[in-house]
N, CA, C and O atoms as a GROMACS GRO file, in nm:
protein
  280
    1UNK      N    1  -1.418  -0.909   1.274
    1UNK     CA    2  -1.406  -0.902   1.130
    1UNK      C    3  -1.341  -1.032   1.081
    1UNK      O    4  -1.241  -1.088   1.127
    2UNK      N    5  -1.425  -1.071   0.973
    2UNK     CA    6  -1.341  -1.212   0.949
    2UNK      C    7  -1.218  -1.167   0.827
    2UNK      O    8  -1.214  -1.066   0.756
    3UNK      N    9  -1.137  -1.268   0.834
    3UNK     CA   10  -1.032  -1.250   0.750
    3UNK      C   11  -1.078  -1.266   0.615
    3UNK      O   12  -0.992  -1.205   0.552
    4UNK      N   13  -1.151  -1.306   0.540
    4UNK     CA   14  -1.149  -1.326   0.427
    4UNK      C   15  -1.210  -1.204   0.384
    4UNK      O   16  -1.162  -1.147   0.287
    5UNK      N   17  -1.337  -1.142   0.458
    5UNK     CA   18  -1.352  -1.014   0.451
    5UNK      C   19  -1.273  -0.916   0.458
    5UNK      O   20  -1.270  -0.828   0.372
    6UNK      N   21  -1.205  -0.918   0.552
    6UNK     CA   22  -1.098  -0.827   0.519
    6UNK      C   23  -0.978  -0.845   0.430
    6UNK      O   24  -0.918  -0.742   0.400
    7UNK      N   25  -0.944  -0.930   0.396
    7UNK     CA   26  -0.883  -0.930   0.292
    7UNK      C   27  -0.915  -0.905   0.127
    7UNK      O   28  -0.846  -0.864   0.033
    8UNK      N   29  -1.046  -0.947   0.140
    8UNK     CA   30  -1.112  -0.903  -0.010
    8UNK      C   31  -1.093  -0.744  -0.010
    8UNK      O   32  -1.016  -0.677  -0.080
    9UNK      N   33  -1.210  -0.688   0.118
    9UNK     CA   34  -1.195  -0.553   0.130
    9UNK      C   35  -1.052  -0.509   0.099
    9UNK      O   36  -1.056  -0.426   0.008
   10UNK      N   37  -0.921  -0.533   0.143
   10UNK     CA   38  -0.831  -0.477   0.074
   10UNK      C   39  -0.798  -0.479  -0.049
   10UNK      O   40  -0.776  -0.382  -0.121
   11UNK      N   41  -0.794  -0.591  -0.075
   11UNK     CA   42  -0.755  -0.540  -0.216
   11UNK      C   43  -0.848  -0.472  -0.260
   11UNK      O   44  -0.789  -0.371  -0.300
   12UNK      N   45  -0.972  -0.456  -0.284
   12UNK     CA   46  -1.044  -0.359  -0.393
   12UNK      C   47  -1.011  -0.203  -0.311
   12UNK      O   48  -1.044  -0.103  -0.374
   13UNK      N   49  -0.942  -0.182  -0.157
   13UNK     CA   50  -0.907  -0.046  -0.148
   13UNK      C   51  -0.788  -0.019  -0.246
   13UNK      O   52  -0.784   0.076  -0.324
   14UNK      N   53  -0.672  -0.133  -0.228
   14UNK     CA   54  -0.535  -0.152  -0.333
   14UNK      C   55  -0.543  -0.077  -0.431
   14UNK      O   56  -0.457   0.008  -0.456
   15UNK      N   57  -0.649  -0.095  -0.501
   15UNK     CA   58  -0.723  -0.109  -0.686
   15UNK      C   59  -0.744   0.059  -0.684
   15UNK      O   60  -0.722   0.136  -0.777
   16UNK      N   61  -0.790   0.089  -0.558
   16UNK     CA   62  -0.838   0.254  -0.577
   16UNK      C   63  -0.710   0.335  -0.526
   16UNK      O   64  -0.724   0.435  -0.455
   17UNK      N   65  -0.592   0.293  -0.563
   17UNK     CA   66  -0.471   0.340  -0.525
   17UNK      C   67  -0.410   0.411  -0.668
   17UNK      O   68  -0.445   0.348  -0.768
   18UNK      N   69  -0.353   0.491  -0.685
   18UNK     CA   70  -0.254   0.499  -0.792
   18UNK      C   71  -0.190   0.403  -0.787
   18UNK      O   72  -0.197   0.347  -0.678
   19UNK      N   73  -0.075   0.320  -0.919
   19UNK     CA   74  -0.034   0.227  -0.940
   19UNK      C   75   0.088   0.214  -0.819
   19UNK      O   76   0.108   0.119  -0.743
   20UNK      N   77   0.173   0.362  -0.832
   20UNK     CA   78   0.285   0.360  -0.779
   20UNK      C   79   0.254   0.366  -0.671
   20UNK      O   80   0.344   0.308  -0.611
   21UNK      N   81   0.182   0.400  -0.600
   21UNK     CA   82   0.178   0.360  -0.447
   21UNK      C   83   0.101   0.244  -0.426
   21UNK      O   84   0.118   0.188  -0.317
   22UNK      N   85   0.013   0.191  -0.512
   22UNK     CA   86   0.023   0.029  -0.454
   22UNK      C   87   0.119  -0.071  -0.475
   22UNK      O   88   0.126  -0.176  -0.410
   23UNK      N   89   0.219  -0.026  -0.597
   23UNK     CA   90   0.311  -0.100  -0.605
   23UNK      C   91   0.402  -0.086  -0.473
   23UNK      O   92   0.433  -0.195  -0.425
   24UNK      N   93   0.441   0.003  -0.418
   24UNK     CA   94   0.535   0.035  -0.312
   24UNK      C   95   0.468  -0.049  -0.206
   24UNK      O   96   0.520  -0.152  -0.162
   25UNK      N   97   0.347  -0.003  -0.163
   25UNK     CA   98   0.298  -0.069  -0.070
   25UNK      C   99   0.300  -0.205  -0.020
   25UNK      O  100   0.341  -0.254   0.085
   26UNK      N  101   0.218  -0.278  -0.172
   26UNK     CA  102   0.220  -0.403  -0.207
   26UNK      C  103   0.369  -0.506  -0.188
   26UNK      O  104   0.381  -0.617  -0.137
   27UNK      N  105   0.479  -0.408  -0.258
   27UNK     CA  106   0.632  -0.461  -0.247
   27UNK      C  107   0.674  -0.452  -0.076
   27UNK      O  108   0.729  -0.549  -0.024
   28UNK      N  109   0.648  -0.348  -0.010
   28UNK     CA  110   0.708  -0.347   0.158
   28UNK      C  111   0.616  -0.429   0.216
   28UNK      O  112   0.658  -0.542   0.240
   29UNK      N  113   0.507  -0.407   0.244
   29UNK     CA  114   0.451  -0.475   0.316
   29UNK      C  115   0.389  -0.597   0.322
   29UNK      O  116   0.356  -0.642   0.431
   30UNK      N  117   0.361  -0.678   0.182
   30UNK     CA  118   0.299  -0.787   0.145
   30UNK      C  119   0.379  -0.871   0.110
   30UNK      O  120   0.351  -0.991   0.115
   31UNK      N  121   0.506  -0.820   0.064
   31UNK     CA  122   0.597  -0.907  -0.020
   31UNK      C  123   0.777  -0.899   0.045
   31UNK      O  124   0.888  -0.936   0.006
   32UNK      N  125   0.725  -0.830   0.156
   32UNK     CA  126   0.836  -0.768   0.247
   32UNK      C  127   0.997  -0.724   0.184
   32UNK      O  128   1.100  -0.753   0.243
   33UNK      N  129   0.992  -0.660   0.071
   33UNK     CA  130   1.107  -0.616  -0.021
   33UNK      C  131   1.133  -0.453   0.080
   33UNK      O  132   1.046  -0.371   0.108
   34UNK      N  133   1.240  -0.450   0.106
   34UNK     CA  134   1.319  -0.333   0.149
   34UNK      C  135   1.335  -0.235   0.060
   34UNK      O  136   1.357  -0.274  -0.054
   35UNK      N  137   1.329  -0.068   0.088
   35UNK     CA  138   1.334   0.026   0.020
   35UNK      C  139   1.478   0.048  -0.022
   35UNK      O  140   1.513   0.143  -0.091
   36UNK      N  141   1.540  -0.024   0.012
   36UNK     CA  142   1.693  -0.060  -0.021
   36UNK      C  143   1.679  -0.101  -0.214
   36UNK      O  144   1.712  -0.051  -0.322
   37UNK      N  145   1.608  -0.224  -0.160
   37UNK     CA  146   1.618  -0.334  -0.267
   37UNK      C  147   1.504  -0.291  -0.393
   37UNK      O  148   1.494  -0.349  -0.501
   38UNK      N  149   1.436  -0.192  -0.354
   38UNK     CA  150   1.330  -0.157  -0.403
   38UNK      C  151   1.384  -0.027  -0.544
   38UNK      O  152   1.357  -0.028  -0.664
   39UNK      N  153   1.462   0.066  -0.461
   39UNK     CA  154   1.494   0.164  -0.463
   39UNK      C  155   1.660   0.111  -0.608
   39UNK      O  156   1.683   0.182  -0.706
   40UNK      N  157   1.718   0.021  -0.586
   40UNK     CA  158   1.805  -0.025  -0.666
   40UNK      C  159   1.728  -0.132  -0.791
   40UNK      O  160   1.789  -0.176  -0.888
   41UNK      N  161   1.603  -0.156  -0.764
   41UNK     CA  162   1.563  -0.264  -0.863
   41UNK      C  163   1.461  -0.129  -0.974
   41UNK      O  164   1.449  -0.156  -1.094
   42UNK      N  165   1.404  -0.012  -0.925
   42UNK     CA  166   1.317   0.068  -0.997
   42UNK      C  167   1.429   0.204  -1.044
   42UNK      O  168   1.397   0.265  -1.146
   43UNK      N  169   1.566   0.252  -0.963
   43UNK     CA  170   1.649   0.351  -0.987
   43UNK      C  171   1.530   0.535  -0.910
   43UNK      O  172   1.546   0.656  -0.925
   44UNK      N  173   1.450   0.471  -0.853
   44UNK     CA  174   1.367   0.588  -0.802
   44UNK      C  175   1.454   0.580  -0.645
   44UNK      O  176   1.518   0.483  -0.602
   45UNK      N  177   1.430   0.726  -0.573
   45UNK     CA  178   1.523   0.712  -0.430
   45UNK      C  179   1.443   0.704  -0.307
   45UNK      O  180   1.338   0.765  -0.287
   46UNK      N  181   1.504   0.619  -0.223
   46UNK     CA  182   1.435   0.605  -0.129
   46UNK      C  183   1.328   0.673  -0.084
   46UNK      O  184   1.254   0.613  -0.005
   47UNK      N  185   1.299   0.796  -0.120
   47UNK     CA  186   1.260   0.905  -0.028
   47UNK      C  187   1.138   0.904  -0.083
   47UNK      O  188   1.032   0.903  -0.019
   48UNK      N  189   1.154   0.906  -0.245
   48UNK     CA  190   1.051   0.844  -0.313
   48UNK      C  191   0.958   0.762  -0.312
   48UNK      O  192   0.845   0.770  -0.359
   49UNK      N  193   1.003   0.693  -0.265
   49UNK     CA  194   0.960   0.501  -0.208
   49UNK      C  195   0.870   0.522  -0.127
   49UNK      O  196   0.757   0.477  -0.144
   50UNK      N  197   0.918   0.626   0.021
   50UNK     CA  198   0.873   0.612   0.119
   50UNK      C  199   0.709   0.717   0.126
   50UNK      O  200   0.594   0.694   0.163
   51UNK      N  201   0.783   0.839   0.067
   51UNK     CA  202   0.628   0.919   0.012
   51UNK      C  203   0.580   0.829  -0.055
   51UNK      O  204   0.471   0.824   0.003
   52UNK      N  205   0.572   0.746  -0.140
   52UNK     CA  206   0.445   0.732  -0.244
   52UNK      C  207   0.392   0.602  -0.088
   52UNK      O  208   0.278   0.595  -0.040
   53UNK      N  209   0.474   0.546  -0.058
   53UNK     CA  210   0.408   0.433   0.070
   53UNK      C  211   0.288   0.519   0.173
   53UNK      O  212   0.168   0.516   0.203
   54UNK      N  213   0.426   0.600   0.202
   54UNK     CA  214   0.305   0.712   0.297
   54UNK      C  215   0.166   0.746   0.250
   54UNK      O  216   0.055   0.731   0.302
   55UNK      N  217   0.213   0.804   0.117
   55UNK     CA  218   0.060   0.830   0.091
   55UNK      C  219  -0.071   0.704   0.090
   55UNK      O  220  -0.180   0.713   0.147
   56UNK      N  221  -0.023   0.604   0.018
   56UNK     CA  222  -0.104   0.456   0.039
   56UNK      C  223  -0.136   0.410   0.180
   56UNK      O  224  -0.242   0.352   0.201
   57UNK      N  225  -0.063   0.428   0.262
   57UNK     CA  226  -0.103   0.408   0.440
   57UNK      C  227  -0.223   0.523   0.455
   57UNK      O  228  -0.334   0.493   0.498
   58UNK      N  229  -0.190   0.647   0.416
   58UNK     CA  230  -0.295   0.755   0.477
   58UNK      C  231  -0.455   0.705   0.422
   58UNK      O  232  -0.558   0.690   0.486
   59UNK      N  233  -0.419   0.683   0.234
   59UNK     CA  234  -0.567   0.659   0.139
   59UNK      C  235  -0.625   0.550   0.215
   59UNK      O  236  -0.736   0.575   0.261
   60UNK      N  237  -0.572   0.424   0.241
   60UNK     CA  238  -0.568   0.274   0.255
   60UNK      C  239  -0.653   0.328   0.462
   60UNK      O  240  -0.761   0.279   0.495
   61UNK      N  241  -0.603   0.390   0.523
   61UNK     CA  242  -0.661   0.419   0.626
   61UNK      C  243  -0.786   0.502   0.654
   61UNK      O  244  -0.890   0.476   0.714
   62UNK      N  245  -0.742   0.606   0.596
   62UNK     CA  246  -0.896   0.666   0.532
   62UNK      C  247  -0.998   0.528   0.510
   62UNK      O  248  -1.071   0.478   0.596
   63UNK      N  249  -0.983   0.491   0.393
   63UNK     CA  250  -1.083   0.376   0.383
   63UNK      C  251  -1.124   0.294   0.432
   63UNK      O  252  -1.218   0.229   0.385
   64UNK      N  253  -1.071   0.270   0.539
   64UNK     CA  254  -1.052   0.132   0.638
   64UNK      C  255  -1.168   0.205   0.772
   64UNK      O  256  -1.256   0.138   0.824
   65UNK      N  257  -1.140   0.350   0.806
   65UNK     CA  258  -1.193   0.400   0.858
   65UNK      C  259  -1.314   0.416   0.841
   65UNK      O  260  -1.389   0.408   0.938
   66UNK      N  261  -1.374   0.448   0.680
   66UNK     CA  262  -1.488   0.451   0.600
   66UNK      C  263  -1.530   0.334   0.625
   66UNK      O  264  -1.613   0.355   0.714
   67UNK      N  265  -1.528   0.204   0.604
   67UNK     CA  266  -1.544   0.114   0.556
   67UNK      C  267  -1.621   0.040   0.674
   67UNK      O  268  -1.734  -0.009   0.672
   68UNK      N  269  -1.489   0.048   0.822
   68UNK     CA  270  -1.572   0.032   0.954
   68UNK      C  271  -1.665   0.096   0.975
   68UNK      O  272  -1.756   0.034   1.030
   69UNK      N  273  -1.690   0.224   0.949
   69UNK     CA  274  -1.788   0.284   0.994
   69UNK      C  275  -1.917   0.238   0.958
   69UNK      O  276  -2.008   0.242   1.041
   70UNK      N  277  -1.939   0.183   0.812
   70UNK     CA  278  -2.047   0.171   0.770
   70UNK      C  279  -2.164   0.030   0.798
   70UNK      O  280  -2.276   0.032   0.746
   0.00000   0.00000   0.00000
């Protein structure tokens, strides 16, 4: 898989995210901000943070799964 392909491909999975979990996502893993720093800059609690992430890993994998397959 080339990288530019896969990188396009992500973001338009990103786009089919609810906001708040691509924002979470986008902030930990792309932009490497801690649920610490995350969690004190939005006043939402960690736990929060980490479900709405979770859920974006599961959608974001789902698709990835879809996506190879085809």
């Amino acid at each position: 898989m080339e990288t530019k392909e896969f990188w396009d491909e992500l973001n338009r999975a990103l786009e089919l995210l609810p906001a708040e979990q691509r924002e979470v996502f986008v902030a930990h893993e792309l932009n490497e901000v801690s649920f610490k720093e995350m969690s004190e800059q939005t006043g939402l609690s960690i736990n929060t943070l980490l479900a709405r992430k979770r859920y974006a890993v599961l959608k974001l994998r789902e698709h990835f799964e879809d996506w190879l397959n085809h």
